[in-house]
C-alpha positions as a printed NumPy array, in Angstrom:
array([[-72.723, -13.282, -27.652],
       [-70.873, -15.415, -30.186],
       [-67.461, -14.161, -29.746],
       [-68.03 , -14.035, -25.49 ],
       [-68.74 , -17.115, -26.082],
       [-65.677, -18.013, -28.661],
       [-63.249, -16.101, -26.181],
       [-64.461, -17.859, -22.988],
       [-63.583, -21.045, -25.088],
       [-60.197, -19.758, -26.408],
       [-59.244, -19.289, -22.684],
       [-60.114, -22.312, -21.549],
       [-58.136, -24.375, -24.106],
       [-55.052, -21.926, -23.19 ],
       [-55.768, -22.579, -19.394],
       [-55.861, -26.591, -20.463],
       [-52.574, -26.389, -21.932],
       [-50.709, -24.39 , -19.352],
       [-51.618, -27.236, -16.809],
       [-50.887, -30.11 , -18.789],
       [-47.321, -28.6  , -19.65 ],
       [-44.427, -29.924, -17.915],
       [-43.053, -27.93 , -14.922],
       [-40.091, -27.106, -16.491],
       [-41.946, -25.742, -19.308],
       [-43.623, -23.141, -17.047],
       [-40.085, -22.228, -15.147],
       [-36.389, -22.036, -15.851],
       [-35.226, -26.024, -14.446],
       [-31.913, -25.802, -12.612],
       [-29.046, -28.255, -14.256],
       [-26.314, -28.908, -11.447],
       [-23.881, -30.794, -13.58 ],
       [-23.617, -27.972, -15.802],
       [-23.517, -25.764, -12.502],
       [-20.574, -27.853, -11.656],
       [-18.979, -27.18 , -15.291],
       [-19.426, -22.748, -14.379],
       [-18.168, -23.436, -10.762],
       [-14.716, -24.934, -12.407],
       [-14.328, -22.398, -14.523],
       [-15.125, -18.839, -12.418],
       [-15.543, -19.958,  -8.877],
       [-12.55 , -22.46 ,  -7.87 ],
       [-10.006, -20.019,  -7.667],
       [-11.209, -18.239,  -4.595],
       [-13.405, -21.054,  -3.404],
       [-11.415, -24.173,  -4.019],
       [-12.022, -27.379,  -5.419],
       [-14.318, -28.819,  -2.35 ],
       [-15.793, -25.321,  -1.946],
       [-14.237, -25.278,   1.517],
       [-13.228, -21.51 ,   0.778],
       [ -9.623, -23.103,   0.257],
       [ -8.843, -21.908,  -3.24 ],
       [ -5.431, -20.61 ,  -4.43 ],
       [ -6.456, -17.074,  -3.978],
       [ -8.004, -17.44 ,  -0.613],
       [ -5.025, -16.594,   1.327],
       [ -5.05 , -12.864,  -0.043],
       [ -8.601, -12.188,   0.199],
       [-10.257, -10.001,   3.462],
       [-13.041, -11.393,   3.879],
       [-11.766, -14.696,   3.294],
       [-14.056, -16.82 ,   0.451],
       [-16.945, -18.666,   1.628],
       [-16.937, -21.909,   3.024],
       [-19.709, -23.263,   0.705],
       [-19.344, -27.038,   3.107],
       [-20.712, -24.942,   5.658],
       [-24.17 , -24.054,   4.552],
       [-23.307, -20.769,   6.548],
       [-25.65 , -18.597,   3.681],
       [-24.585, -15.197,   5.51 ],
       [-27.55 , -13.082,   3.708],
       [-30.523, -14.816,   2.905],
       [-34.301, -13.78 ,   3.759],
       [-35.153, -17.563,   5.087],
       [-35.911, -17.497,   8.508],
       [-32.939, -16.793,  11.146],
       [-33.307, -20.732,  12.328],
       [-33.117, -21.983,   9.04 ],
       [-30.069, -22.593,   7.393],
       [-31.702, -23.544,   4.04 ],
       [-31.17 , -20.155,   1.801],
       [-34.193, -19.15 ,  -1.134],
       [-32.537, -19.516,  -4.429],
       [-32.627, -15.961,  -4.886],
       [-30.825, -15.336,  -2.474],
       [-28.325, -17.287,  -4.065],
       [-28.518, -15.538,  -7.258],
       [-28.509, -12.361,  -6.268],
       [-25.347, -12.695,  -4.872],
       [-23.734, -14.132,  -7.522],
       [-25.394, -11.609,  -9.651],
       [-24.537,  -8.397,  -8.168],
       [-21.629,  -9.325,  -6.418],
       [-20.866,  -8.557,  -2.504],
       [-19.28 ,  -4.878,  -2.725],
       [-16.237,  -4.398,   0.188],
       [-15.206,  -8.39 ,  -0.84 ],
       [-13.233,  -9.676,  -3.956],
       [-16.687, -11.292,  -4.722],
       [-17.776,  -9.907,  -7.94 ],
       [-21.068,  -9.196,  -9.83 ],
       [-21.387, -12.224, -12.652],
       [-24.455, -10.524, -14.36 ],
       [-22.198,  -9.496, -17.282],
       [-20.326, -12.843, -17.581],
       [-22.691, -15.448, -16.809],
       [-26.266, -16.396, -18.716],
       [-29.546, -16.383, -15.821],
       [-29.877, -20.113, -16.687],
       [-25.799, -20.555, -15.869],
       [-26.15 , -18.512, -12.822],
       [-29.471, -21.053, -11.655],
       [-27.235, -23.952, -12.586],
       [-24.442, -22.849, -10.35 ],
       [-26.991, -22.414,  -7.197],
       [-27.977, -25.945,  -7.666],
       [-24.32 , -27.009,  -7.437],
       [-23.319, -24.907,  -4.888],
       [-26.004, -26.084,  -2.638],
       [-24.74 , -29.626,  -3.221],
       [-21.712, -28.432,  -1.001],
       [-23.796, -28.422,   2.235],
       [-26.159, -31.34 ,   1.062],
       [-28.722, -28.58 ,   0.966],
       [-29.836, -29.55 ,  -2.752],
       [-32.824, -31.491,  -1.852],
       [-33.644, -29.256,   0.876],
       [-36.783, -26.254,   1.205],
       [-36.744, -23.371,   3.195],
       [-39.268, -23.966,   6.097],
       [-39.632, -20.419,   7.32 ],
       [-39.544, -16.753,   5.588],
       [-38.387, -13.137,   7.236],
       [-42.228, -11.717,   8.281],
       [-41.614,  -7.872,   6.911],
       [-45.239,  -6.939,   8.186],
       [-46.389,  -3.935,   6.85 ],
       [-43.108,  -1.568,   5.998],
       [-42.862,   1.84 ,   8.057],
       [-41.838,   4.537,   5.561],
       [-38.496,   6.361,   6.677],
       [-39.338,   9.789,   8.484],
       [-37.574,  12.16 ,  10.967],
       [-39.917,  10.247,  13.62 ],
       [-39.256,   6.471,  12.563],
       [-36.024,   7.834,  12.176],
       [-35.583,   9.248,  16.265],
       [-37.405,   5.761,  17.542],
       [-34.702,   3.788,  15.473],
       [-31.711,   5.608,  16.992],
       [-33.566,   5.095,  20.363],
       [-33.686,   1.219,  19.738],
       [-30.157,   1.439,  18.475],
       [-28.683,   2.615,  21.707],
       [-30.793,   0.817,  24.212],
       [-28.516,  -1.271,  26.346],
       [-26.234,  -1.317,  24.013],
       [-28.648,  -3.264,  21.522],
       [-26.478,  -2.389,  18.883],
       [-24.077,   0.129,  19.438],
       [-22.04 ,  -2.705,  21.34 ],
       [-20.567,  -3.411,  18.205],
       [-21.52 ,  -0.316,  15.974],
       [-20.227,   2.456,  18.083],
       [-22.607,   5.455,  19.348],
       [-22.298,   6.565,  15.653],
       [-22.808,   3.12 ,  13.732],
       [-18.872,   3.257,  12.651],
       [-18.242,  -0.273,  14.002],
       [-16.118,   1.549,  16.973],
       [-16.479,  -0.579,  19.942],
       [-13.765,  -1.516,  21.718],
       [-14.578,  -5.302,  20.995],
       [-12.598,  -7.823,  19.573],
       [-14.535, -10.104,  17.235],
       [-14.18 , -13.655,  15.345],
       [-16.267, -15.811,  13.175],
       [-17.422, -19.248,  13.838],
       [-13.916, -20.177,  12.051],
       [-11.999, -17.74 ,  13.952],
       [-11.502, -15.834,  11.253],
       [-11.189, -12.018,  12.708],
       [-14.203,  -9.553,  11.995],
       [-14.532,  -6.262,  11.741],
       [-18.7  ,  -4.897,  13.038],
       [-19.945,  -2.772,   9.658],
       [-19.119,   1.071,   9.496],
       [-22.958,   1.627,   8.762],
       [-22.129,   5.26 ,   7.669],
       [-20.391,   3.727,   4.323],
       [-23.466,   1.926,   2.441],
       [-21.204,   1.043,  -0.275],
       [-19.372,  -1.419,   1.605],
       [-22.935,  -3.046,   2.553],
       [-23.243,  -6.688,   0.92 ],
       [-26.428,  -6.951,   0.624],
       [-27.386,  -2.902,  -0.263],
       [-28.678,  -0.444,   2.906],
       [-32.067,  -0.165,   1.474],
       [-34.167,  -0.379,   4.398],
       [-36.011,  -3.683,   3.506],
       [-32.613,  -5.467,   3.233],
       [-31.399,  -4.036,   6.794],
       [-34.643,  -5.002,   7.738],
       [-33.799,  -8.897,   6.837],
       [-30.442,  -8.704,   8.371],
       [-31.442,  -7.158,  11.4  ],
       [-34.154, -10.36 ,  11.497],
       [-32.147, -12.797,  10.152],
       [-28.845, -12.01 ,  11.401],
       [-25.562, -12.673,   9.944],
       [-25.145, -16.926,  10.402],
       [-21.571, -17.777,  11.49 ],
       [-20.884, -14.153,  12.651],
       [-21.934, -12.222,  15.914],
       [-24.676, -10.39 ,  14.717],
       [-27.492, -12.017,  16.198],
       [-31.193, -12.222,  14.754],
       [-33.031,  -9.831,  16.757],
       [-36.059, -11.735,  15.75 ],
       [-35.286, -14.561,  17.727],
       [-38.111, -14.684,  20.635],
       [-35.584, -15.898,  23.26 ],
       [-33.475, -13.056,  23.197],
       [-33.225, -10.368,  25.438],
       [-32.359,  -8.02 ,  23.069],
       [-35.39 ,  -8.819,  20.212],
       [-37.593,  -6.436,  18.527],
       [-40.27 ,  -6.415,  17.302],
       [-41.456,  -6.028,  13.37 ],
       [-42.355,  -2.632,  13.76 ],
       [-39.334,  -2.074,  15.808],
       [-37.34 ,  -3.563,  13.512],
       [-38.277,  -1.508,  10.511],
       [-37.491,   2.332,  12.541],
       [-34.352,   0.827,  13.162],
       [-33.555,  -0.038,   9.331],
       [-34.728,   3.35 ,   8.702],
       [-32.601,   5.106,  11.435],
       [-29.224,   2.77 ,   9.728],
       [-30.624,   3.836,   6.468],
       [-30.016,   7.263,   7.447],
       [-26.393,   6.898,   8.98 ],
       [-25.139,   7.025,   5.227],
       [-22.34 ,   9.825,   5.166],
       [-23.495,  10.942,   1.459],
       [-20.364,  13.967,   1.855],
       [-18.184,  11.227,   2.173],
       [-18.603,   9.133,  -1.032],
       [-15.798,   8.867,  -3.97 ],
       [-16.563,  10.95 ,  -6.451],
       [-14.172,   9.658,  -9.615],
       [-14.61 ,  13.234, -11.133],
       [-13.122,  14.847,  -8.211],
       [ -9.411,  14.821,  -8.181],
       [ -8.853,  18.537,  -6.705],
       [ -8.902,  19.401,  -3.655],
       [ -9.531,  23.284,  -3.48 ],
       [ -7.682,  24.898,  -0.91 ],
       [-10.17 ,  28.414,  -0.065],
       [ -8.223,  31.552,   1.333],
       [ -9.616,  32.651,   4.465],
       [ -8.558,  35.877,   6.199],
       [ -9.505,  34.42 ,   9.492],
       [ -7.058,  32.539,  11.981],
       [ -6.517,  29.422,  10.31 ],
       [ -7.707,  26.708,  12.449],
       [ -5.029,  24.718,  14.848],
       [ -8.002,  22.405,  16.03 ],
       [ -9.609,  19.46 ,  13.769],
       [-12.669,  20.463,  15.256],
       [-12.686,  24.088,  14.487],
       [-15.765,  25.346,  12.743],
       [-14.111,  27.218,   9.887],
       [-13.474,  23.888,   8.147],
       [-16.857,  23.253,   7.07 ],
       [-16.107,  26.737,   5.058],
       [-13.539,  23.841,   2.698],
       [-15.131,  21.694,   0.487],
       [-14.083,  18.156,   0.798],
       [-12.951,  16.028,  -1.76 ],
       [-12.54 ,  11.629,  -0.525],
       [-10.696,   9.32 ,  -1.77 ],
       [-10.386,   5.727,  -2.001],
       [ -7.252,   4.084,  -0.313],
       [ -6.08 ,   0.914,  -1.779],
       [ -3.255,  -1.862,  -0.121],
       [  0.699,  -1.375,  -0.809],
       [  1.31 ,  -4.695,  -3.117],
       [  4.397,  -3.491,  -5.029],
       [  7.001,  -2.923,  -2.781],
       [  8.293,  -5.472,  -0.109],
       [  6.659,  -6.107,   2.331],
       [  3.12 ,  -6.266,   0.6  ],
       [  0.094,  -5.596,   2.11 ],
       [ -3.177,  -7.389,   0.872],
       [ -5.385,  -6.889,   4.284],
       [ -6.225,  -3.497,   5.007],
       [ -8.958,  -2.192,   6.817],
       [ -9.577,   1.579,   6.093],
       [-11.14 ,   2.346,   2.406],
       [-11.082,   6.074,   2.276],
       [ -9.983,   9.43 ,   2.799],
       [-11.243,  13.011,   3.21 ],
       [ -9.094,  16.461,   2.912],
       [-10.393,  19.847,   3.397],
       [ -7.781,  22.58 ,   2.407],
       [ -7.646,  26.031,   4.267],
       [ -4.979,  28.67 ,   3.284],
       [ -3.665,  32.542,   3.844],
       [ -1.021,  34.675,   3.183],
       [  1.763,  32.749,   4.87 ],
       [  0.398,  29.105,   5.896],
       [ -1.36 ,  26.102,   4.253],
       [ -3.439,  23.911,   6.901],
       [ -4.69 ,  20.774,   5.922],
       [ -7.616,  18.985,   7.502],
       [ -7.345,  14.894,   7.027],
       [-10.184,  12.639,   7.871],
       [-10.312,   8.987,   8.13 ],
       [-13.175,   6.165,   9.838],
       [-11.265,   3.984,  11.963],
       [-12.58 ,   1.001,  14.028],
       [ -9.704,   1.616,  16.628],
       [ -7.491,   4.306,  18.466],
       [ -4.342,   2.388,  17.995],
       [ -2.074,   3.576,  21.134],
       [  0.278,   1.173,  21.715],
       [  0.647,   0.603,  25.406],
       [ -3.008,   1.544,  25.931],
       [ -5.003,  -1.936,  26.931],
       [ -8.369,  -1.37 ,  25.895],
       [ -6.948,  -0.829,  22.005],
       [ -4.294,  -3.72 ,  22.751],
       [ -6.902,  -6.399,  23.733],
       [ -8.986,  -5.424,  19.966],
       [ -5.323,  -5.423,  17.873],
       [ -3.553,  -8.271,  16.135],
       [ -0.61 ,  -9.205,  17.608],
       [  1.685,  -6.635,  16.051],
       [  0.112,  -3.291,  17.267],
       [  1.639,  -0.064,  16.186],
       [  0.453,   3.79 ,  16.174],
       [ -1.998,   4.87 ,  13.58 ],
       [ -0.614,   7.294,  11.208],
       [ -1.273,   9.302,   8.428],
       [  1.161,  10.964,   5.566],
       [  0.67 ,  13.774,   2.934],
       [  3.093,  13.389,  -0.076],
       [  4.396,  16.504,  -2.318],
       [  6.749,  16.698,  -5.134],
       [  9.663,  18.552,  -3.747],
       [  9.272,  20.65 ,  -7.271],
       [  6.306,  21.41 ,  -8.707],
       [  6.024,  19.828, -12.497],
       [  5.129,  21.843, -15.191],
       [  3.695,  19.384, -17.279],
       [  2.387,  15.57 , -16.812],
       [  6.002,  14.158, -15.379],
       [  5.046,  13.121, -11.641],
       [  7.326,  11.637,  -9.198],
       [  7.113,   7.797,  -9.195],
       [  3.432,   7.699,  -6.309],
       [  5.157,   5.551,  -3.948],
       [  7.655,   7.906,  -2.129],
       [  9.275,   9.364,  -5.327],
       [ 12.547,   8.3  ,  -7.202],
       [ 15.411,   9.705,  -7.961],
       [ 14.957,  12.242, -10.259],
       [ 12.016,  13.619,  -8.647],
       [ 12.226,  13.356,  -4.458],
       [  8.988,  14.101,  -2.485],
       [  8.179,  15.702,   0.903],
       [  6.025,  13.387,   2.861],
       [  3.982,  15.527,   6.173],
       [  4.006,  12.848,   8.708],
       [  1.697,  12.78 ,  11.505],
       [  1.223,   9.568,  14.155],
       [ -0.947,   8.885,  17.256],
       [  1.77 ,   8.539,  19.718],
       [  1.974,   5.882,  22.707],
       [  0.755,   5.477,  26.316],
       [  4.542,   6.225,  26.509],
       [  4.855,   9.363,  24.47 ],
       [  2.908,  11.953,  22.293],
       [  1.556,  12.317,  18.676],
       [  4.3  ,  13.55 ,  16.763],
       [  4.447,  15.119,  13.642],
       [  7.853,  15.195,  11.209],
       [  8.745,  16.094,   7.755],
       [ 10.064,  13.181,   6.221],
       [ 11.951,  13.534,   2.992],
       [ 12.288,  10.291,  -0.237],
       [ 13.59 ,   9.805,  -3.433],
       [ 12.186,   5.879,  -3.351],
       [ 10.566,   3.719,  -0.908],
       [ 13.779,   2.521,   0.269],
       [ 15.356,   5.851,   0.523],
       [ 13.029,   7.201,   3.453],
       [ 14.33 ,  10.053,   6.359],
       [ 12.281,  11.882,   9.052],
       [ 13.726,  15.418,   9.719],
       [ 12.452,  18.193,  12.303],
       [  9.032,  19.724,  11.172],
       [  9.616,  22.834,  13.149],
       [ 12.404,  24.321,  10.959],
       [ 10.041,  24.164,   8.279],
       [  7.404,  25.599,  10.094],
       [  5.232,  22.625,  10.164],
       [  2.935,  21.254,  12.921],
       [ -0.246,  19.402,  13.752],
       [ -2.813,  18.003,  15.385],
       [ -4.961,  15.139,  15.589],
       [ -8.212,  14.141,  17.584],
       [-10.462,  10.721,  17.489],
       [-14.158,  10.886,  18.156],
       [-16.937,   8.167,  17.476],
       [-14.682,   6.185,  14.977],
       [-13.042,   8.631,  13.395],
       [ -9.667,  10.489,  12.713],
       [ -9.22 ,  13.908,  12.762],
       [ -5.385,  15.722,  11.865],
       [ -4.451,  18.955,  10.964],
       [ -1.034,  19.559,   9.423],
       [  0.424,  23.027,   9.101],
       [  3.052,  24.625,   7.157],
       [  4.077,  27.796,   5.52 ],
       [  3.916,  28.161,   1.882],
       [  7.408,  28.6  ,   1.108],
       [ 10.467,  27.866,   3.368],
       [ 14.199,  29.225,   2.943],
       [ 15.112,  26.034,   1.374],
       [ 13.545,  25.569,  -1.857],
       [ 15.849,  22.437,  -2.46 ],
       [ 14.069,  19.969,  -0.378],
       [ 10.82 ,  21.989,   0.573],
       [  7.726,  21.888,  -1.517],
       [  6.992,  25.764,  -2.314],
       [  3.325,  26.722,  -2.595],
       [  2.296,  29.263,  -4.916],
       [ -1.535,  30.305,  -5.169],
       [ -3.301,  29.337,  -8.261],
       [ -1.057,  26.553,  -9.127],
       [ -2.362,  22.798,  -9.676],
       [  0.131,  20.551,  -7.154],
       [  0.655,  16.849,  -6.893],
       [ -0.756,  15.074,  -3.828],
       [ -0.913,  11.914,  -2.489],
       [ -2.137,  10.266,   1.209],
       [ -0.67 ,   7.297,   3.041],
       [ -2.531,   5.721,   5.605],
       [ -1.538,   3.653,   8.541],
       [ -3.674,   1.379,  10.56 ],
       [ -1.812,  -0.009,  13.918],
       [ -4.52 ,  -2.044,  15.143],
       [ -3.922,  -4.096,  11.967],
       [ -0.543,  -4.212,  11.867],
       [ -0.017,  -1.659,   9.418],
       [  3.743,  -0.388,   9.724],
       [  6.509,   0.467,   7.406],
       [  5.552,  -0.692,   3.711],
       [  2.502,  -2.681,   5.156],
       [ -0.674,   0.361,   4.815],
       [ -2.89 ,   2.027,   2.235],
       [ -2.093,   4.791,  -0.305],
       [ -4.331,   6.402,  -2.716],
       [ -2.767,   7.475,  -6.601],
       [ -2.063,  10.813,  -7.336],
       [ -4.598,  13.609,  -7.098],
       [ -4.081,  16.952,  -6.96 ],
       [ -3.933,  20.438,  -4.554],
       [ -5.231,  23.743,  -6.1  ],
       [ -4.772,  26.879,  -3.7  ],
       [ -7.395,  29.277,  -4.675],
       [ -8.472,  30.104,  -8.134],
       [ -6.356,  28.287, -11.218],
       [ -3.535,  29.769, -12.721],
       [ -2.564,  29.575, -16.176],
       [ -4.73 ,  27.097, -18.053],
       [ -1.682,  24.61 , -18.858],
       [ -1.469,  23.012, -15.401],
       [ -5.405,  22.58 , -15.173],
       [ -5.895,  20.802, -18.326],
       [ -3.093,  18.813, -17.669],
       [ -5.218,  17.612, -14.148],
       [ -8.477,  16.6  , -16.939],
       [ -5.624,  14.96 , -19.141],
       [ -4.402,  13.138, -16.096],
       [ -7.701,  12.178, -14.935],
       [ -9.075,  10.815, -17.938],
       [ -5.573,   8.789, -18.304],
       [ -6.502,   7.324, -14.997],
       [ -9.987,   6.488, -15.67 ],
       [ -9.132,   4.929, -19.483],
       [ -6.574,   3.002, -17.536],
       [ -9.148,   1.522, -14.996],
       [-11.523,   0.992, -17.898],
       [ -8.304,  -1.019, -19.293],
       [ -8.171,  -2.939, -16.611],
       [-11.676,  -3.754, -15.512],
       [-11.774,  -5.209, -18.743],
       [ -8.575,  -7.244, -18.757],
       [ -9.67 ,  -8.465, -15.571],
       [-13.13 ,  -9.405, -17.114],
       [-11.453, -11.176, -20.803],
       [ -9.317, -13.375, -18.257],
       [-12.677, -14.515, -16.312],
       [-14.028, -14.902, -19.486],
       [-11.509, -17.127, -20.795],
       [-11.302, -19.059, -17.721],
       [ -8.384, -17.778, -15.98 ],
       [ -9.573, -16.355, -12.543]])
């Protein structure tokens, strides 16, 4: 009895002094002027002195950085009509970064007390520092994913249009829709079959809270809003986060260990169609394509991220199977994908890149379009015009500058491409070895061969020097060779990944030392 007693007393006293503590004794206090100290040295580069989004960087960055002035808090899980954020909405962000934008994770660089410092100046922006939230997202009671939340979510999604107005029929932002923020900045709707590029993650309780709270300052609307025609309801709300959930194209992540694409012999036809069955037979290997900033003229806007090969081969022919997402089927001439493009509209296109000889060793051929010592063989395939067809030409380089399109036929070289629900489809042709071994790439099974993509977006104004590429990788038809070439692919590999490592953390000393 005495020590009930004794511990009911202990507990008291402990209860006591918990309440008489100061609040800031019971939870992390947020200092703005040391906020402000953090924002000038990581954040005013890309978000400018005022925090108007202005900042010396801002002019090369798609999205552009946010207009902190605003109070435009794009993800937050306040209610859709208020435009006061939770704090943790705030953090997270700056925490984890916004993947798909130059905006990256501070978790690494930045204390949780500097982080909560720098929400309590950024909020000072907006006048927003004194300010509450008044309302919360209402998640109910969440509706496990399953086949049938799953089939009423995809319902939803394509009810009058609800959402596939802007998504596409296949959630790859597809609709032939040209869209602007509330600073006229252009949009592009979110390819919901690439989580990665999600800001705010594509687990179902954050779709959830965008498909409630909508995107403020964009066109995606809060379909929680009781005025709208198109609202849902919370139980509504979660089978469609489920069914966007399950868009995610998991065959279509980078994998950073893959760098071969494996080529399997068939002794079938090989396919002439992009849609021929046989080509699920290939396993695929994607890869991420990244903006030409080296030569003139650079390119610092693009709008497709990756790649996909398959790889089919026989006795005589190699066929190639390239896939891209692609908001737009850039015809020129055609005025459906005219009234989406930016004023400079060209054909979407799509290049393979050889050596002209295969190395032996590590020596490549410089990535962008060879050099002089080592000339490539690019395949070249386009969309073609309202005007004339897709067209497909060998073109041959020793530099960027040094570029020339010859007849594909000669070579025995031809393709085709098709686009479906938001997405590119091309086969390119050729035989393995041509009577001149000069300026043809010869294929030879078993051996590890160089290979590169270029990518061209029209609707963006992609043309010339202005598109994606993606590094090096490499083509294996059938089974390896001789061991030499092969390790030299792991050497290269590894060489690539120390390098990024190299990088990532050069890029990380300079934020570190101040110099973003």
């Amino acid at each position: 009895m005495f020590a009930a007693r004794t511990l009911f007393a202990f507990s008291c006293l402990v209860l006591l002094a918990l309440i008489m503590l100061p609040s800031g004794a019971q939870a992390q206090s947020a200092d703005a002027d040391n906020g402000e100290v953090v924002y000038f040295e990581r954040c005013v580069g890309c978000h400018g002195d005022e925090g108007d989004g202005l900042g010396p960087a801002a002019e090369r960055l798609n999205p552009p950085p946010r207009d902190f002035t605003l109070g435009q808090y794009k993800f937050k899980t306040t209610g859709f009509d208020d435009i006061v954020p939770n704090d943790v909405d705030l953090i997270r962000m700056i925490r984890d970064g916004m993947p798909g934008t130059a905006m990256p994770g501070w978790s690494d660089v930045l204390s949780d007390q500097e982080i909560l410092d720098l929400v309590a100046y950024i909020k000072i922006f907006a006048a927003l520092d004194e300010e509450t939230p008044s309302d919360q997202v209402d998640y109910g009671s969440q509706i496990a994913t399953s086949p049938e939340s799953i089939a009423k979510g995809r319902e939803l999604f394509l009810q009058d249009d609800r959402c596939a107005e802007c998504h596409g029929q296949e959630g790859r932002g597809d609709a032939i829709k040209k869209l602007k923020d509330d600073n006229g900045e252009r949009t592009w709707p979110r390819n919901l079959t690439k989580p990665w590029t999600f800001r705010a993650s594509n687990a179902p309780k954050d779709i959830f809270s965008r498909i409630s709270v909508g995107i403020p300052g964009t066109q995606m609307p809060s379909f929680a809003d009781p005025v709208s025609k198109k609202k849902l309801t919370i139980e509504e709300r979660w089978h469609v986060a489920n069914y966007v959930a399950s868009l995610a194209e998991t065959k279509k992540v980078v994998a950073p260990e893959k760098t071969v694409i494996k080529a399997l012999k068939v002794s079938d036809a090989l396919p002439t169609s992009p849609e021929d069955a046989l080509w699920q037979t290939a396993e695929s290997a994607t890869f991420f394509l990244v903006p030409q900033i080296i030569a003139e003229q650079r390119f610092f806007m693009p709008s497709n991220d990756t790649v996909t090969v398959r790889a089919l081969f026989d006795d005589e022919t190699l066929a190639l199977l390239v896939e891209w997402d692609d908001r737009t089927k850039s015809i020129p001439g055609d005025a459906k994908a005219e009234s989406i493009a930016n004023a400079e509209m060209s054909e979407d296109a799509i290049a393979v890149q050889f050596p002209v000889t295969i190395p032996s060793g590590m020596e490549k051929p410089y990535f962008l379009m060879g050099d002089a010592a080592n000339p490539v063989n690019l395949w070249h395939w386009s969309s073609g015009s309202t005007e004339a067809p897709e067209t497909v030409s060998l073109m041959d380089a020793s530099g960027a500058e040094t570029l020339a399109a010859r007849e594909a036929a000669p070579a025995g070289m031809a393709g085709e491409g098709v686009y479906r629900d938001g997405t590119w489809r091309v086969v390119l042709r050729r035989a393995l070895t041509t009577g001149d071994a000069e300026n043809d790439t010869q294929f030879a099974e078993g051996t590890l061969i160089p290979v590169s993509i270029f990518a061209w977006d029209g609707s963006n104004s992609e043309v010339g020097s202005k598109h994606t590429l993606t590094t090096w990788y490499w083509l294996r038809l059938g089974a390896p060779g001789g061991g030499s070439s092969y390790i030299a692919a792991i050497i290269v590999a590894l060489s690539v990944g120390a390098l990024e490592l190299w990088w990532l953390y050069s890029v990380r000393r300079r934020r570190v030392a101040g110099q973003t």
